[in-house]
Structures are given as structure tokens and as C-alpha cells.
Backbone as a printed PyTorch tensor [residue, N CA C, xyz], in Angstrom:
tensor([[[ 68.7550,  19.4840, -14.5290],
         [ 70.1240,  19.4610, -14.0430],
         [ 71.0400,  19.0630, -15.1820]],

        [[ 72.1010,  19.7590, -15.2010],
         [ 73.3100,  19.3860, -16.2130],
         [ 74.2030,  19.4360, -15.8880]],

        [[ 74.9380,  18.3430, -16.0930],
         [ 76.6610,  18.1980, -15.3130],
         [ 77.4480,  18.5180, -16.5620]],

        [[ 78.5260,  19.0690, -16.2910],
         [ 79.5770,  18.8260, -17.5690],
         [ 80.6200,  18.0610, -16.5380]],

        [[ 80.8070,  17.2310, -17.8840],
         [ 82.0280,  16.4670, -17.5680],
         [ 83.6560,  16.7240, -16.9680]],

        [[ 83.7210,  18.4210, -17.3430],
         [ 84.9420,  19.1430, -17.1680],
         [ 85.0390,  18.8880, -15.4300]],

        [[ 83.8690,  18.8220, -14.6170],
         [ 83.2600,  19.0900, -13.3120],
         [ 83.1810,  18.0360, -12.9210]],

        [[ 82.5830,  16.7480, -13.3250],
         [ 81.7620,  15.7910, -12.9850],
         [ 82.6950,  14.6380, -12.4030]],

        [[ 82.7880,  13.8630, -11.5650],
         [ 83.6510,  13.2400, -10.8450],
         [ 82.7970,  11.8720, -10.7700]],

        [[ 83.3550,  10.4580, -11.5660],
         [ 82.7440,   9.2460, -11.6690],
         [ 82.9900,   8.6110,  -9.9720]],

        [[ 82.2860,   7.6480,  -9.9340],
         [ 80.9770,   7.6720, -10.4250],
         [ 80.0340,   8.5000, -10.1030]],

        [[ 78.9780,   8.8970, -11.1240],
         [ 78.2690,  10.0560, -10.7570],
         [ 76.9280,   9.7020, -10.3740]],

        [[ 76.3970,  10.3170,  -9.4220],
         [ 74.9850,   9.5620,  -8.8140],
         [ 74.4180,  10.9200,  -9.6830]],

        [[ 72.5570,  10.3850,  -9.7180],
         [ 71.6460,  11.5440, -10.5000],
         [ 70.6750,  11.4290,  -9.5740]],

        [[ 69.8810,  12.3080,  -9.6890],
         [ 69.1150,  12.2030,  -8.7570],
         [ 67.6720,  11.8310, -10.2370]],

        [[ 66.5530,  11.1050, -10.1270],
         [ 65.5240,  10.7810, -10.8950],
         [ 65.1070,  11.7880, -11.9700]],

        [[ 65.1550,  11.5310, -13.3580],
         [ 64.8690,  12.9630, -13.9500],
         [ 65.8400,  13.0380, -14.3880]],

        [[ 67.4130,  13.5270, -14.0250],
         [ 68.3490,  14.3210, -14.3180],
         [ 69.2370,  13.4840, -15.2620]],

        [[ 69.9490,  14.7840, -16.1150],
         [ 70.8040,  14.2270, -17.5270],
         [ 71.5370,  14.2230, -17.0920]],

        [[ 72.9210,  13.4450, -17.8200],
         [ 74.4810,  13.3340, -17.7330],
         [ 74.6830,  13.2060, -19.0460]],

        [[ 75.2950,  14.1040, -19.9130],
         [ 75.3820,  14.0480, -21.2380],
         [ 77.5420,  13.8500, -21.5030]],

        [[ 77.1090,  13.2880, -22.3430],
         [ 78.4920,  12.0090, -22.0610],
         [ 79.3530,  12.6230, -23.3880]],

        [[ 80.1330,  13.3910, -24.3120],
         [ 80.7970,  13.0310, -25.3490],
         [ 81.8270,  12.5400, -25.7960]],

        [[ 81.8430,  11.1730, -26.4580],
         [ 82.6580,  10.3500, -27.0910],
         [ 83.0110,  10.8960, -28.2480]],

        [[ 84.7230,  11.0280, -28.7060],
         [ 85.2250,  11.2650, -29.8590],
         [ 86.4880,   9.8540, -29.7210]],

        [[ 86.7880,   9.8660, -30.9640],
         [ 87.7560,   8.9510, -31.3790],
         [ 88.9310,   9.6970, -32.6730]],

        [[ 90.2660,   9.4350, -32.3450],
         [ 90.8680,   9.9480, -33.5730],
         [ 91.4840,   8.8780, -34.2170]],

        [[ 90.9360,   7.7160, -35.5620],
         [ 91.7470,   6.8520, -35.8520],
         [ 92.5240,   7.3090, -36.5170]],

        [[ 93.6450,   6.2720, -36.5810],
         [ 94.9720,   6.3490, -37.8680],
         [ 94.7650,   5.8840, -39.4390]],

        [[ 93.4800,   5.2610, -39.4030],
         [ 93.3460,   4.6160, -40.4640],
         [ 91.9790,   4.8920, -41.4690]],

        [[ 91.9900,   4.8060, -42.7960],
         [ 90.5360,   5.1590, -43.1670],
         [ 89.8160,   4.0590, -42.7210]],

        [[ 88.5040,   4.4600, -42.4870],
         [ 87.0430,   3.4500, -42.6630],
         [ 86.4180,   3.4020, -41.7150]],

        [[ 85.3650,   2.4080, -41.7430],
         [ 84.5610,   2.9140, -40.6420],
         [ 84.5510,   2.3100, -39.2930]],

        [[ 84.0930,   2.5050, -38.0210],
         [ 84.2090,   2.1140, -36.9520],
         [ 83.3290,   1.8110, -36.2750]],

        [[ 83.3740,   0.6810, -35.0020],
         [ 82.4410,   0.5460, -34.0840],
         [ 82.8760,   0.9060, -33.1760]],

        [[ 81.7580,   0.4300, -32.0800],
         [ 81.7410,   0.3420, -30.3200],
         [ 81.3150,   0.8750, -29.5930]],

        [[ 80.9400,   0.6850, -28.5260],
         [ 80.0110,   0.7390, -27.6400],
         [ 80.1170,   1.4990, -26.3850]],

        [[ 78.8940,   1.8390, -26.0290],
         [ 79.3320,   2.6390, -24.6340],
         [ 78.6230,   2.1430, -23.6920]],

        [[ 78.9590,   1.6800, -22.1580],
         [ 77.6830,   0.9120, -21.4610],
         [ 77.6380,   1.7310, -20.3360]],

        [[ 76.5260,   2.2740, -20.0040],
         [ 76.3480,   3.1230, -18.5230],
         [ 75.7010,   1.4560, -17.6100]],

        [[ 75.6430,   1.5550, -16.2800],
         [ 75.5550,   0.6000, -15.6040],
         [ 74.9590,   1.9090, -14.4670]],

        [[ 73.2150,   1.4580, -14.1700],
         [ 71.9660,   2.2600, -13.6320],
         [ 72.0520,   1.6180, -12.3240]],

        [[ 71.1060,   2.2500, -11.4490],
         [ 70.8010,   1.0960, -10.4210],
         [ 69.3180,   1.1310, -10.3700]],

        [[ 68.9060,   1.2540, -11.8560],
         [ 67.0940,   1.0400, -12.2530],
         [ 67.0930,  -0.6510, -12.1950]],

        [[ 65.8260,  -0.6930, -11.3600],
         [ 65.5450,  -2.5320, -11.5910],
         [ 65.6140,  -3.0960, -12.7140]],

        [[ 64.9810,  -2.5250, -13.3540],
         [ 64.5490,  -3.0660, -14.5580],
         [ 65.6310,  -2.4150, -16.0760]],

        [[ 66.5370,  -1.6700, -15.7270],
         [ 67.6800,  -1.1990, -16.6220],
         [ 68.5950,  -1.0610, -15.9650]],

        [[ 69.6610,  -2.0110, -15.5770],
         [ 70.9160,  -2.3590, -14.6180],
         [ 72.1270,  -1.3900, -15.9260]],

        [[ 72.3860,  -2.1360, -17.0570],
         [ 72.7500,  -1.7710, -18.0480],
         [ 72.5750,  -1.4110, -19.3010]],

        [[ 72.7330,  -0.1270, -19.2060],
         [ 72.0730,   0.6220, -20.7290],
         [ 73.0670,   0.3120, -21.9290]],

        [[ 73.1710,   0.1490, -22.9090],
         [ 74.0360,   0.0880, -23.9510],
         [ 74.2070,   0.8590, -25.1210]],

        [[ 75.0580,   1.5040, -25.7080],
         [ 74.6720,   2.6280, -26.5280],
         [ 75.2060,   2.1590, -27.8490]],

        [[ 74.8340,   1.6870, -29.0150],
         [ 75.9490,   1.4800, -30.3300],
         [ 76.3330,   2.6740, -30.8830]],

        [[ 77.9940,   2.8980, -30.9980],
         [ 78.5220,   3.7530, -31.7050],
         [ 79.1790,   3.2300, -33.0110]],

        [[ 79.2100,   4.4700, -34.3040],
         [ 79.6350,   4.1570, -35.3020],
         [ 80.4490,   4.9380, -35.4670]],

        [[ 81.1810,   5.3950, -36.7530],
         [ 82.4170,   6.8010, -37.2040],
         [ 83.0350,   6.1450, -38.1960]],

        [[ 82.9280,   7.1610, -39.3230],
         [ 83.5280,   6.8590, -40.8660],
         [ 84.5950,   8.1510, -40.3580]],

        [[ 86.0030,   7.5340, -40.5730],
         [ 87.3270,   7.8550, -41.3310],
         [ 87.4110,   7.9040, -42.8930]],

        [[ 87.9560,   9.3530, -42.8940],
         [ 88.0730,   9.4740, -44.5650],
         [ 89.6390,   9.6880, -44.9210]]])
């Protein structure tokens, strides 16, 4: 299963198995490089909250 986001209406339930493919862009004003994070929040026992580290070099 594949949702696009153009479609996809939060919050989105999955059924076991199935992707939700997410894309993050950023446009800074400034050179250099960047953080931060993205957190999906599951209703897996044992993975409530997933955490993703993001980076991005400005030139």
C-alpha cells in the first residue's frame, strides 16, 4: 500500500505492513548546515514514538 500525501488526510491509520512515505524539504535564508527532527507517534507497544534525525547543507 502507498499513500501520497497529495491524498492522505492526518491522522493517518495503516493497516500492519503498510508504508506512509513522508517528504520533508526546507528552504533556508542562510548558508550552512541544518538540523531537526521528525517524530511519527505509532500505537506499536513497544514503538509509541519513532524519531527520525534530519540534516541539510545550504550553500
Amino acid at each position: 500500500m502507498r499513500l501520497d500525501l497529495r491524498t492522505v488526510r492526518f491522522p493517518a491509520v495503516l493497516r500492519a505492513g503498510a508504508r506512509l512515505r513522508v517528504r520533508v524539504s526546507f528552504t533556508p535564508s542562510l548558508p550552512g548546515g541544518f538540523t531537526g527532527s521528525l517524530q511519527v507517534i505509532t500505537g506499536a507497544a513497544n514503538f509509541r514514538v519513532v524519531s527520525l534525525s534530519l540534516t541539510g547543507q545550504c550553500i
